[in-house]
VMD Tcl script that draws the C-alpha trace (Angstrom):
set ca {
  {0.00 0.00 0.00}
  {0.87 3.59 -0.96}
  {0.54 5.61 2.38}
  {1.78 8.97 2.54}
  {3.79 9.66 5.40}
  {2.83 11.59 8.44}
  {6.45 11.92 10.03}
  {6.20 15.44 8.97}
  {3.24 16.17 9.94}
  {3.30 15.08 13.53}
  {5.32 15.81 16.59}
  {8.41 13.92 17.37}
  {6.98 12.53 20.10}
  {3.57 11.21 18.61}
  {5.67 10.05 15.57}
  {7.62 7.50 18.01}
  {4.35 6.41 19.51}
  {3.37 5.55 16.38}
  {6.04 3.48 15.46}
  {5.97 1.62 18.59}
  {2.02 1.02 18.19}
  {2.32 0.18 14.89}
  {5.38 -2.72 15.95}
  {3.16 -3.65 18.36}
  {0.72 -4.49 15.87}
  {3.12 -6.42 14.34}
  {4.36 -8.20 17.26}
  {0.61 -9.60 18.20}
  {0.57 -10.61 14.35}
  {3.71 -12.70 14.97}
  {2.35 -14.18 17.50}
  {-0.72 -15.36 16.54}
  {-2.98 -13.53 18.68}
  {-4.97 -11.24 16.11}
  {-8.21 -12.21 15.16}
  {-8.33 -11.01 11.25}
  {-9.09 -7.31 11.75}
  {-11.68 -7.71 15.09}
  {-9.63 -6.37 17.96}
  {-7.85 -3.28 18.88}
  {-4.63 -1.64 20.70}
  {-4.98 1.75 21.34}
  {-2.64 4.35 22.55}
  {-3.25 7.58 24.20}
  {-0.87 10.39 22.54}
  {0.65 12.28 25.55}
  {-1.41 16.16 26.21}
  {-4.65 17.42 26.90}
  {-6.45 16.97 23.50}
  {-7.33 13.33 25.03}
  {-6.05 12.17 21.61}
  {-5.50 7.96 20.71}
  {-4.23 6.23 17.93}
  {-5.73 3.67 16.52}
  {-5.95 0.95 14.04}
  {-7.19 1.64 10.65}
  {-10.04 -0.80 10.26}
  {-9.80 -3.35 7.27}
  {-5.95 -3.50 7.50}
  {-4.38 -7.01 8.77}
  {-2.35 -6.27 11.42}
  {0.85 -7.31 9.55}
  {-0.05 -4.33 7.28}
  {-0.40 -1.50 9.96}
  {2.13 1.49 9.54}
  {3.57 4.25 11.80}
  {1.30 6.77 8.93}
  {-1.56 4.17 8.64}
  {-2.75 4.02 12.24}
  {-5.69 6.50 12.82}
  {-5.93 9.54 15.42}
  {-8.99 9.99 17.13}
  {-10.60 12.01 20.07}
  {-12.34 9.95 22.50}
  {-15.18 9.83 20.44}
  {-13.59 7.89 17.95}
  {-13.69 10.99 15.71}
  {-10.88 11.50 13.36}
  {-8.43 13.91 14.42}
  {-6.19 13.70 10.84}
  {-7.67 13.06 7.84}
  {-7.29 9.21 6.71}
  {-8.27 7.31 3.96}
  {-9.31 4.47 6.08}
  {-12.07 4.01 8.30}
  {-12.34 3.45 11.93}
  {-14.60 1.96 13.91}
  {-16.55 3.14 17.09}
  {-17.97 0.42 18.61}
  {-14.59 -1.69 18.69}
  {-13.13 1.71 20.38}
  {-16.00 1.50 23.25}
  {-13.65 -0.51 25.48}
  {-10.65 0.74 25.07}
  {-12.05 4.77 25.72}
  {-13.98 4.01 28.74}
  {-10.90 2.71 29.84}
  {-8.53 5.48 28.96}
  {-11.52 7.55 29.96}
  {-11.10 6.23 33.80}
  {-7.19 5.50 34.17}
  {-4.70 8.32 33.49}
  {-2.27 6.00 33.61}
  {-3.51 3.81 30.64}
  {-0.73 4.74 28.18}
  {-1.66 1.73 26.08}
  {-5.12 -0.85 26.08}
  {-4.03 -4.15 24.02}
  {-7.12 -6.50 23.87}
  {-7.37 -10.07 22.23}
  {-9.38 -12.59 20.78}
  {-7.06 -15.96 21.15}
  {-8.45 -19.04 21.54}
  {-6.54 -19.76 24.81}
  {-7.83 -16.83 26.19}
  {-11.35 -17.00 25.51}
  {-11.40 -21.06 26.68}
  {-9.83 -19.67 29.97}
  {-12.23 -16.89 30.53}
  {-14.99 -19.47 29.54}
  {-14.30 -20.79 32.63}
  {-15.63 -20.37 35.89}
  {-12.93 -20.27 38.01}
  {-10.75 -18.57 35.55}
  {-7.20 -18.30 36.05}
  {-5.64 -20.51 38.16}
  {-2.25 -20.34 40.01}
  {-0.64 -23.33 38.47}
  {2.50 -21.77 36.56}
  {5.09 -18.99 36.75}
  {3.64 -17.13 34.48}
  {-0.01 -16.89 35.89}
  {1.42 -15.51 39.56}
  {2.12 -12.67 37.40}
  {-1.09 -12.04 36.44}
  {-2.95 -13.25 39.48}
  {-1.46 -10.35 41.53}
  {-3.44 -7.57 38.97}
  {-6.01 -9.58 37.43}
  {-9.84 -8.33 37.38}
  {-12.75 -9.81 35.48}
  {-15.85 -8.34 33.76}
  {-18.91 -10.53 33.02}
  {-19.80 -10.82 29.55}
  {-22.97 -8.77 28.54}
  {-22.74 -9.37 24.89}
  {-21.16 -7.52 22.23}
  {-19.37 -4.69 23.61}
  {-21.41 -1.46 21.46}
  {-23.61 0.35 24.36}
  {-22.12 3.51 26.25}
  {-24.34 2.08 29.34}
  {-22.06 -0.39 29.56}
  {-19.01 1.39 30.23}
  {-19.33 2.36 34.19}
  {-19.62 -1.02 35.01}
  {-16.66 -1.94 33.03}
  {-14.51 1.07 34.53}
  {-15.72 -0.76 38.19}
  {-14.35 -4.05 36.91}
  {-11.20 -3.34 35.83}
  {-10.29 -0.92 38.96}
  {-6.71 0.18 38.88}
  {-5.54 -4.02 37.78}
  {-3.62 -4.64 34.98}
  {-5.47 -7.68 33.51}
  {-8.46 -8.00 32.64}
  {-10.26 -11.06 31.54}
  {-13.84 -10.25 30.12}
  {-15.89 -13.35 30.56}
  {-16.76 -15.57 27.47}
  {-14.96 -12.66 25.34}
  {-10.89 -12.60 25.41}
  {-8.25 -10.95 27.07}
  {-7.21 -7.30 27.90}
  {-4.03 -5.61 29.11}
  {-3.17 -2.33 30.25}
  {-0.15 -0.83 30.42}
  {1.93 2.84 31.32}
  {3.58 2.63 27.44}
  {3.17 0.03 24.62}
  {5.85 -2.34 25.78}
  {4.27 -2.49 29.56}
  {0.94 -4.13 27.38}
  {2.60 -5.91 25.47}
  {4.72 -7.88 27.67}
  {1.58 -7.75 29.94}
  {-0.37 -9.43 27.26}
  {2.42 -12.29 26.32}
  {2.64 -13.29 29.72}
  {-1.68 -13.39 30.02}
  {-1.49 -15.41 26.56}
  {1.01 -17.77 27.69}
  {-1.11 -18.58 31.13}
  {-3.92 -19.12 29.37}
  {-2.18 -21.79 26.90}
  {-0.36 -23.61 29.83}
  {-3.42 -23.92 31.56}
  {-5.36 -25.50 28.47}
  {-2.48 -27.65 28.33}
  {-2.01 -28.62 31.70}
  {-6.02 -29.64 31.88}
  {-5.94 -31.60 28.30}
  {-3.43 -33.77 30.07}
  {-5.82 -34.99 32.56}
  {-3.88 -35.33 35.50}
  {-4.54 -33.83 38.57}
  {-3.05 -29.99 38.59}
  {-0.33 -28.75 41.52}
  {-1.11 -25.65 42.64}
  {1.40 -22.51 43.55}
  {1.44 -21.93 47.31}
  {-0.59 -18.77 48.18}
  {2.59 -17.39 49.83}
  {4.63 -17.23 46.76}
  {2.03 -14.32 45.58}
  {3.32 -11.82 47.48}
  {5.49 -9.42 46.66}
  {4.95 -10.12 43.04}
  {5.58 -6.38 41.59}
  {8.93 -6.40 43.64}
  {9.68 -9.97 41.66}
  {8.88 -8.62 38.58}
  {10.66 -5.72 38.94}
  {13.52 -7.87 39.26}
  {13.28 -9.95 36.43}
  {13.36 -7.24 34.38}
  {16.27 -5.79 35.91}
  {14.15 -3.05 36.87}
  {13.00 -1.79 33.43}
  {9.88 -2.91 32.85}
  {8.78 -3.98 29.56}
  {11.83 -2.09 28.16}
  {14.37 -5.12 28.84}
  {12.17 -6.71 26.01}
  {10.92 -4.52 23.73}
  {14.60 -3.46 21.49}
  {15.03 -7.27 21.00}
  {11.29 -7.50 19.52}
  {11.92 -4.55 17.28}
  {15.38 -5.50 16.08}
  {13.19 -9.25 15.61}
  {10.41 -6.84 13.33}
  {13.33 -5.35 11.58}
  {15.28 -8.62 10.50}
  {12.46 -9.61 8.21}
  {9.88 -6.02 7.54}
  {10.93 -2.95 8.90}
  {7.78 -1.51 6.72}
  {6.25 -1.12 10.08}
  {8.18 2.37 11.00}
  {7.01 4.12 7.45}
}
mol new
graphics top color blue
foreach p $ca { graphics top sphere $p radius 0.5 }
foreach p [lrange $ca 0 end-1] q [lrange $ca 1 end] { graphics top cylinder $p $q radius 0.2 }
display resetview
């Protein structure tokens, strides 16, 4: 596709957001978590305009560009003219979200198939791996109410989610939320990856060992020594030098 380029036309520092949004796109592409073009990751662009990118609607996520991705107020109004379209109702999470949590830099929500088995469960996650202690320490849920379109809805999602970091919506998928675009990123690989090794674990049919309650403390101190104390940033220049080995299209 022939996009014209908005590095001109932005700020320096929206221009970088949008090249981190739009690897980020890429990255849950890679993975396998996108679901054609039916979810979303949003960013809010740093000021007072209450300004987001977001995808433009129709592209795969493997196509998305720093100049392709769509700005929009919290309406879901377009801020920049674009030749693509967006579209509201799959914007209704992520805004009520933004809407309630200043510190909501970035909303990454998915479709995967782990994720919606696990939150088709009723007990939901369960602390039987590394990974899910992770999530266990910020995880909320929100009961499914069917497809998420209605404004009405949105209070009682804000009350869900709280200030936690996860967020599994019942019967529906998963949804991460982080300070920047790496934070929900790595956030969301580590929610995908519970959700697979607990499919797993149950397909084997054995009876499940479960992590000792006490191990659950302290687990933002734990993380914040795995990652050497920088977040989601000890990860995120090895994923974009990964993006760049093969398409660096992503940063046009």
């Amino acid at each position: 596709m022939n996009i014209a380029s908005l590095r001109e036309v932005v700020s320096a520092e929206e221009w970088q957001l949008r090249v981190d949004l739009a690897a980020c796109y890429r990255l849950v592409a890679l993975y396998g978590w996108s679901d054609l073009v039916f979810t979303h990751v949003s960013a809010r662009i740093p000021g007072p305009e209450h300004h987001f990118l977001i995808n433009p609607y129709g592209l795969m996520f493997d196509e998305i560009t720093a100049s392709s991705l769509v700005k929009v107020d919290q309406d879901c109004q377009k801020v920049i003219a674009s030749p693509f379209p967006v579209n509201p109702a799959g914007f209704t999470i992520h805004s009520c979200i933004h809407q309630a949590r200043e510190d909501a830099g970035c909303v990454l929500h998915t479709h995967t198939r782990a994720g919606v088995a696990v939150s088709a469960q009723k007990a939901g996650v369960l602390p039987i791996s590394q990974q899910s202690t992770f999530v266990l320490a910020s995880l909320a849920y929100h009961g499914y109410e069917g497809v998420a379109l209605r404004d009405e809805e949105k209070p009682r999602l804000q009350a869900s989610v709280g200030s936690k970091n996860f967020l599994m919506l019942r019967n529906h998928g998963l949804l991460t939320i982080g300070r920047t675009i790496p934070d929900a990123f790595l956030s969301m690989y580590t929610f995908e990856n519970t959700c697979r090794i607990q499919i797993d674990a149950q397909a084997g049919g054995g009876e499940l060992t479960y992590v000792d309650p006490r191990i659950m403390e302290g687990m933002a101190q734990v993380m914040k020594t795995v990652t050497a104390g920088q977040g989601a940033n000890i990860a995120w220049p090895a994923l974009l030098r990964r993006l760049d080995r093969t398409d660096a299209s992503y940063k046009s």
